[in-house]
Backbone as CSV, one residue per row, in Angstrom:
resi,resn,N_x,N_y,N_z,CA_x,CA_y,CA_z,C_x,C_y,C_z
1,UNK,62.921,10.745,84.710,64.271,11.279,84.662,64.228,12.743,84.259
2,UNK,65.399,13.085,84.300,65.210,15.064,84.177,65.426,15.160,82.598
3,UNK,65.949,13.993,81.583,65.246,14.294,80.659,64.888,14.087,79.788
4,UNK,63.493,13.477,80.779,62.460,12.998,80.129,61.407,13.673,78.958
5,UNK,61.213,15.212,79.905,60.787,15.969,78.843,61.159,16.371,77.103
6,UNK,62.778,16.372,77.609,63.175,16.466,76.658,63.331,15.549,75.343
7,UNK,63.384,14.468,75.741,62.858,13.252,74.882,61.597,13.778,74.643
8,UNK,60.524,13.826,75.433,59.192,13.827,74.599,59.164,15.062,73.484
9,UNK,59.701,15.723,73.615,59.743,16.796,72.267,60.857,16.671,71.598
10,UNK,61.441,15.425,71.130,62.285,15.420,70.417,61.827,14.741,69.556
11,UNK,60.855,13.499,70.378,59.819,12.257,69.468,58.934,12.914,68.832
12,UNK,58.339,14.027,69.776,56.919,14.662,68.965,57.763,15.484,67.335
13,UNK,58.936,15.878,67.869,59.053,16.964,66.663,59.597,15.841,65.303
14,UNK,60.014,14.952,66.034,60.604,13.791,64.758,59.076,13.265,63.815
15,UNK,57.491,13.606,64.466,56.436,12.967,64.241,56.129,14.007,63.148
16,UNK,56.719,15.436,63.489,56.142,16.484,62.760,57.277,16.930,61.722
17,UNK,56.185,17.401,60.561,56.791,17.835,58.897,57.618,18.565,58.733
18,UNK,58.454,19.561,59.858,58.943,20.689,59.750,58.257,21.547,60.016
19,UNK,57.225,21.902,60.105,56.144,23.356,60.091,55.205,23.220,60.887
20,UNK,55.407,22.465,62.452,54.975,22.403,63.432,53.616,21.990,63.804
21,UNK,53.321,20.485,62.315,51.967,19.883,62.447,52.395,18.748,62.232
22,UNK,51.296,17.785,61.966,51.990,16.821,61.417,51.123,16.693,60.352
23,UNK,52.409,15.754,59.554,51.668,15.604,58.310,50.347,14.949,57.992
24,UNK,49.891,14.979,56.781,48.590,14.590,56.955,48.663,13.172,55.810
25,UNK,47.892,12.151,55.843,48.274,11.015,55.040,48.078,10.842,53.628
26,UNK,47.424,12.161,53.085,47.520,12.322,51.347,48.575,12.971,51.588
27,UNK,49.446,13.297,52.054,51.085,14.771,51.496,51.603,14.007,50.616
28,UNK,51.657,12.649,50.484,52.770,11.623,50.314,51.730,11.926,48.104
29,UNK,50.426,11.391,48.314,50.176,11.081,46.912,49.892,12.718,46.241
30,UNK,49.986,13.693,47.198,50.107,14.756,46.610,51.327,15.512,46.431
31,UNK,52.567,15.121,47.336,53.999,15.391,46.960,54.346,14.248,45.563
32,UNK,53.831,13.476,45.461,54.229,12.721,44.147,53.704,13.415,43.108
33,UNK,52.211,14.122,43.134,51.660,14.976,41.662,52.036,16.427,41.938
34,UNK,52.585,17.059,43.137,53.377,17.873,42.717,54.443,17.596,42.097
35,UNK,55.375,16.775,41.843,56.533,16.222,41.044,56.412,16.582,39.941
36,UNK,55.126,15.436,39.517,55.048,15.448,38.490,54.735,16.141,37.527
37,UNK,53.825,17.513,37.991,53.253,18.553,37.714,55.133,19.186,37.327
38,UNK,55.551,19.486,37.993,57.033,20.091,38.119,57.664,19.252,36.816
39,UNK,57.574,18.033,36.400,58.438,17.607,35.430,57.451,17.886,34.362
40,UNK,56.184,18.085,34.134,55.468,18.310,33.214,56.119,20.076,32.772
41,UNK,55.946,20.613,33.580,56.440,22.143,33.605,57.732,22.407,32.957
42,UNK,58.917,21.575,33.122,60.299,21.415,33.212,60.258,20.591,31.772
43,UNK,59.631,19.911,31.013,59.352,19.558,29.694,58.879,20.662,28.502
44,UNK,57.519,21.206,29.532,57.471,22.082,28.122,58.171,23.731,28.273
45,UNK,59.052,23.310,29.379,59.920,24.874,29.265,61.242,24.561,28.390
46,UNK,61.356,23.252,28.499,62.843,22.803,27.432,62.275,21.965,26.197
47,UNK,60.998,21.402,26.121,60.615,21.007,24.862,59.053,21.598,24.493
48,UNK,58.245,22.406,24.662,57.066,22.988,24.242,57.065,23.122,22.895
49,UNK,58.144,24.010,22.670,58.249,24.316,20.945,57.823,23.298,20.085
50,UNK,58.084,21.991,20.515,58.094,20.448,19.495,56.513,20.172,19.003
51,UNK,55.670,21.430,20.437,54.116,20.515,20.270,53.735,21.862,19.704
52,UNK,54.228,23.002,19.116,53.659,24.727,18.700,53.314,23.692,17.213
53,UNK,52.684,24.735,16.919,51.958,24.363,15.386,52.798,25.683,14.308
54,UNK,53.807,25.202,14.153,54.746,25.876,12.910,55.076,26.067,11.825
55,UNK,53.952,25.065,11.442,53.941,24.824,9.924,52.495,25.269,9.245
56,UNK,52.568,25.999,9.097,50.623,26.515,8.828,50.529,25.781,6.998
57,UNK,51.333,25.113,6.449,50.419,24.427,5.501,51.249,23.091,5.444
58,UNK,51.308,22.579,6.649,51.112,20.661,7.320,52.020,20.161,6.312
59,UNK,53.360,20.828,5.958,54.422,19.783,5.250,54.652,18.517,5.887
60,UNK,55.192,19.507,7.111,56.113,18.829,7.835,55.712,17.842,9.419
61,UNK,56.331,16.939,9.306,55.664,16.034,10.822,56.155,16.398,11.841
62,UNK,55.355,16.738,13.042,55.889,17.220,14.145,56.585,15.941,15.027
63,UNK,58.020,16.381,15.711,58.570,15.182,15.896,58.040,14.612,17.297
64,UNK,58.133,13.605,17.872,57.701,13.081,19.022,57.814,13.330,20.521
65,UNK,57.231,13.815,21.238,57.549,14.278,22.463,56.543,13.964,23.254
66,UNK,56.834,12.891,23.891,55.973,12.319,24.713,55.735,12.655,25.923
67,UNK,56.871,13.292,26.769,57.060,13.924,27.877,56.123,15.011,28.119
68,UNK,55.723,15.798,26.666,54.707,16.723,26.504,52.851,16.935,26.795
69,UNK,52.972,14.982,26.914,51.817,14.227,27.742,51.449,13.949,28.931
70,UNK,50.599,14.868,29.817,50.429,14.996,31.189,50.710,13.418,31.466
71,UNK,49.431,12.765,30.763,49.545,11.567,31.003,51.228,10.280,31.198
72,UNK,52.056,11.093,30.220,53.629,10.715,30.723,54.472,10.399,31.855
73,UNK,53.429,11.668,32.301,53.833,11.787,34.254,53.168,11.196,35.387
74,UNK,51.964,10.586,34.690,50.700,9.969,35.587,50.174,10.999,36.045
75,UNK,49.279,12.184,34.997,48.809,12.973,35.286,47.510,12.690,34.461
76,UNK,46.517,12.966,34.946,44.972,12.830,34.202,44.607,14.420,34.709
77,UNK,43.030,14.234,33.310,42.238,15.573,33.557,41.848,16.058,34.876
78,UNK,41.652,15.172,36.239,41.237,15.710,37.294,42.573,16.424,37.601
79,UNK,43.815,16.269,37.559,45.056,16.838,38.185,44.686,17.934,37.481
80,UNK,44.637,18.458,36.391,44.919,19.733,35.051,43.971,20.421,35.732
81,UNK,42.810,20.105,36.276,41.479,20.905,36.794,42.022,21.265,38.535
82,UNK,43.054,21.209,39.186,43.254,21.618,40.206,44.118,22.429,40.896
């Protein structure tokens, strides 16, 4: 049919990421540790202060911030090294 072509580049472009490839089958577990990297970032830009060392003679207990733990986000040492 006359358009036929046009279907076929409508399927191919529906196959592709936006940026005229296609995706590749880690994007998916590496768009998830970019996330998480991003909420790790987005923690210690609104809570960092909680983990600074402010008390230079150890009165006081630093309060809990767990979010401040790569590991919080399902982040390990190989992610921090990349």
């Amino acid at each position: 049919s006359a358009h036929g072509p046009v279907i076929d580049r409508i399927q191919q472009a529906q196959r592709l990421n936006g940026h005229g490839r296609a995706a590749a089958l880690g994007d998916d577990r590496h768009a998830r540790k970019q996330g998480a990297v991003l909420r790790l970032l987005t923690a210690f830009r609104s809570r960092g202060h909680l983990a600074a060392d402010l008390d230079p003679l150890n009165r006081a207990s630093k309060p809990a911030a767990p979010d401040l733990d790569p590991a919080y986000h399902g982040l390990d040492a190989d992610d921090l090294n990349t």
